[in-house]
N, C-alpha and C positions, 0 to 999 in steps of 0.2 A: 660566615657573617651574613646574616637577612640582611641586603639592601635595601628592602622595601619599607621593612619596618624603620629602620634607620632614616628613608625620607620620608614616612609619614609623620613621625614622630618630630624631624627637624623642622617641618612644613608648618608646624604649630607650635613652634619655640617662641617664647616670649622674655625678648628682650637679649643682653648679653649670657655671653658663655663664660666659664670660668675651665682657665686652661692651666692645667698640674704639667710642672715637669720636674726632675728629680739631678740632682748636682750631682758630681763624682762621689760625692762624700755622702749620697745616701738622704743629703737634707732635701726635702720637697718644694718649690713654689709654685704659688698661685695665682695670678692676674686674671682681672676682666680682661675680657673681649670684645668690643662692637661690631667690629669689622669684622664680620665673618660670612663665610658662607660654603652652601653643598654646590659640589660640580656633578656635571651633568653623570659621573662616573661614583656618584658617591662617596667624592674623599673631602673632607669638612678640609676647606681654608680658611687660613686664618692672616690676617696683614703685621705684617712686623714693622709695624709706625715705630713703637718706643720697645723695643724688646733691649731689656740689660741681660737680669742674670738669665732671661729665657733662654735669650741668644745664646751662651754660655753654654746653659744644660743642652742645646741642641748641638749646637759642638760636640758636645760631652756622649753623644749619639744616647739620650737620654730616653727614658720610658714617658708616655704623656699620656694624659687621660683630659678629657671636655666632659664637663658637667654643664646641662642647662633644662630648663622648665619648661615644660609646655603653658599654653591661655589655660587650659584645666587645671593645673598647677600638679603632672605629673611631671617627677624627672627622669632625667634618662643622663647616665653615664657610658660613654664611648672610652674603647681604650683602644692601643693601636701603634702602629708605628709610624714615624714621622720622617718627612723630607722638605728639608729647605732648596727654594728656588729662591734666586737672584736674575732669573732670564729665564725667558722659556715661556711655553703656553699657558702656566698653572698661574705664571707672573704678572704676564700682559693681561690674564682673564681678572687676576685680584685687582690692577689696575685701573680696571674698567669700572670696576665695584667700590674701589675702595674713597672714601672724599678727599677732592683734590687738597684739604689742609692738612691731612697728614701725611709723612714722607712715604710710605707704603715701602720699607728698603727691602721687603724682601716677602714670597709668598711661604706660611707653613703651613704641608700640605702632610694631614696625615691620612693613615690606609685604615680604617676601619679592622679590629679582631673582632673584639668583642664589643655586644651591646648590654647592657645594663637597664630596668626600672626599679629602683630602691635594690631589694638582697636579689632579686630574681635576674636570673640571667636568662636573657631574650635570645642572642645568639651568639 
């Protein structure tokens, strides 16, 4: 995985992310995201303010994938695998980021595989 590419491209993200995760049964969801962000190690966090069925597919030790746009208006598709925190440094740092209105229960922190721009695979 280019990390580099991955923060250049995040660094000119405009606006929310839309984060896929996939149920036992194979069915897929979608939610925006606001509250997100890249840690200094390259792993896209994301705040679990209202997370239902996400929660669920993360249990579910589910597949996920972040879609978002750059101000150019290219996109970039990240896939990867995923780790929930409830404590911990990935937790207190979403904490710090995330607006004190919403509950923040939890940070999702995934690990970069693969990067994406449209069919083309970056790394």
């Amino acid at each position: 995985m280019n990390n580099e590419m991955l923060k250049q491209a995040w660094e000119k993200r405009d606006g929310a992310v839309v984060l896929t995760t996939v149920d036992s049964d194979g069915m897929p969801n979608s939610i925006y995201a606001t509250c997100v962000g890249l840690s200094s190690d390259n792993r896209i966090v994301i705040a679990d303010n209202y997370f239902y069925k996400t929660k669920q597919n993360i249990e579910a030790k589910s597949k996920v994938t972040v879609l978002f746009i750059t101000l150019e208006g290219k996109s970039y598709q990240v896939k990867g695998e995923m780790e929930y925190h409830s404590s911990g440094e990935m937790f207190t740092w979403m904490k710090s980021w995330n607006p004190t209105k919403h509950p923040g229960h939890g940070a999702l922190v995934i690990n970069a595989t693969h990067l994406y721009s449209g069919k083309e695979k970056l790394s």
